[in-house]
C-alpha positions, 0 to 999 in steps of 0.5 A: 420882483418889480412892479411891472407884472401884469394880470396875465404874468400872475396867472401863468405863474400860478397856473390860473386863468387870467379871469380868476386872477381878475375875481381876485383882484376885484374881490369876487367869492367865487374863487376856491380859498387855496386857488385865492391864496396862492394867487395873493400870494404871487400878488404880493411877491410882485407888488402887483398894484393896480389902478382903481376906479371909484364909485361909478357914482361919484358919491364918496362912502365910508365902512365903519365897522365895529366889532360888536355894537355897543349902545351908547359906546359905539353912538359916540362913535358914530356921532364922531364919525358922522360929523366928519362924513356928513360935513363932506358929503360922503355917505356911511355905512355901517357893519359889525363882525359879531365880536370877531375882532379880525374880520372874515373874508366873505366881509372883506369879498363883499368891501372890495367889490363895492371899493369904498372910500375907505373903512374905519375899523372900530376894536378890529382890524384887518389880517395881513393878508386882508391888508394887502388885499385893500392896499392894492384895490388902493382903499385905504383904512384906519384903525379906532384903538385896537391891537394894530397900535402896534403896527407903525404902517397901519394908521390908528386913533386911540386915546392914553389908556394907560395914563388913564388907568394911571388915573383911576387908579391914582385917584382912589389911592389919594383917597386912601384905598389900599384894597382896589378891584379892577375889571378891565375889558377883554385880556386880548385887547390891547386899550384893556391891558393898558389901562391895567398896566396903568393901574398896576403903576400908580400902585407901584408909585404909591408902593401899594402891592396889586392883589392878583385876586381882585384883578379881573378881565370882562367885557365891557359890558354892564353884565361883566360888570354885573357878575364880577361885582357880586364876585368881589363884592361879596367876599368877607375881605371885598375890596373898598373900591372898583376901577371898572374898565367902562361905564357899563361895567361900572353900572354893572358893578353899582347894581351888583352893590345895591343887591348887596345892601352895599352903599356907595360911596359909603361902603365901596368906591366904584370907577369907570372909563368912557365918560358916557352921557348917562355917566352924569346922569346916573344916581349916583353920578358916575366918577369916570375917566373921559376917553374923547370918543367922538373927537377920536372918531372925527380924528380918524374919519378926517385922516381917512379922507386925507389919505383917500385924497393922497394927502400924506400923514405926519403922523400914523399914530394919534393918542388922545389926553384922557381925563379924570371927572370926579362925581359922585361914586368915589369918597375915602373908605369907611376907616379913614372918614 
């Protein structure tokens, strides 16, 4: 097929009217979701693009859409994000999807009929056929850490979180921990299974087995934290030392140990991931890896913008270095001191 089709070419071979074809294209819901389908369906055989006006107004703006707010995670990429729009004068909007991680298409309906700038999705990121249906309204977007890393066609920011798991876990083993829980974030998510299968190798480096009974997959949240702290902690053989996968898992896991009676460093190291501002400020103050958020954020949001002003990437996958801050929360284990 070639690319000369026209919006009456799609709707004679679909069977449709050219108005429906139309509320396709400029993303209205009124449109019955088989009809829509196939419609997007001849779209794409034909590799039908067509050319899009900006906002009427000439002010620019960018979707930044979470899955999920998270507090302090997600105002470090806000602020990341923010730097970079308001430097250009573009405005922002922001949105979450509920902790859906591909989002619906009521959300993308609503998008393609305001045809931002772009989006930055934030640990989501658009289906297949959601991608198509941005590429050819020509809005461009780029992905913060999530699955799509696999994908070479979609540009994505994201930092080494297997080197950071490598990390983490390197650090207790040099102290001498042989005995070390993980509660990484969501199994389905891509950052969460690398950093456990960072983890997993500075064991095998160190020749120290991984005891499948003290790995555990959370949230990222302090309640995930919380519970799988008591959990592991208040086993007869708990573990001397926890990698939590964020900071506020590892703040779960400090208040799961204080209700233990458990002191840490003393009685259990504890770890997290982020390097949040609270991490510093915390008592203890948090040992953590530093994940560069907001440099993350302004990286994509700047790739965002050279792409929308047909600027073309050298790269479409950017991974940023990520660090060990050593505090307060880490110290040998009890026997080796």
């Amino acid at each position: 097929m070639t690319s000369s089709a026209t919006i009456a070419t799609i709707a004679d071979e679909v069977g449709v009217s050219v108005t429906t074809v139309s509320k396709v294209l400029n993303g209205h819901s009124d449109v019955a979701a088989a009809t829509r389908a196939r419609v997007e369906a001849s779209l794409e055989r034909h590799r039908y693009r067509r050319r899009v006006k900006r906002r009427p107004t000439g002010r620019e703006q960018v979707d930044l859409v979470f899955h999920e707010f998270a507090a302090a995670w997600a105002m470090e990429i806000i602020r990341g994000v923010e730097s970079v729009t308001a430097a250009a004068k573009v405005d922002l909007v922001l949105s979450q999807l509920g902790g859906a991680h591909q989002p619906p298409q009521q959300w993308l309906d609503g998008v393609l009929s305001r045809r931002p700038t772009g989006i930055v999705f934030v640990l989501c990121h658009p289906a297949q056929s959601h991608r198509q249906q941005l590429e050819r309204q020509r809005i461009p977007f780029v992905v913060v850490d999530t699955d799509s890393a696999t994908t070479a066609s979609v540009p994505t920011v994201g930092s080494n979180n297997w080197n950071g798991g490598l990390l983490a876990a390197r650090h207790l083993l040099d102290l001498g921990h042989r005995r070390i829980a993980i509660i990484s974030g969501p199994e389905d998510v891509l950052c969460s299974r690398a950093r456990v299968a960072g983890f997993r190798s500075a064991h095998d480096e160190a020749g120290v087995l991984v005891d499948p009974d003290l790995v555990r997959y959370g949230n990222f949240y302090v309640h995930a934290g919380y519970e799988y702290g008591l959990e592991l902690l208040g086993r007869p053989d708990h573990p001397t030392a926890i990698f939590a996968g964020s900071d506020m898992q590892a703040m779960g896991v400090l208040r799961a140990a204080r209700k233990l009676g458990l002191d840490v460093p003393r009685d259990v190291s504890v770890i997290g991931y982020d390097n949040l501002p609270v991490a510093a400020w915390i008592g203890p103050a948090l040992t953590t890896i530093n994940q560069p958020l907001r440099d993350m954020a302004g990286t994509a949001t700047r790739m965002l913008l050279d792409i929308a002003r047909g600027v073309e990437l050298s790269t479409s996958r950017i991974d940023l270095v990520t660090e060990l801050v050593v505090r307060e929360t880490t110290a040998p284990p009890a026997q080796a001191r």
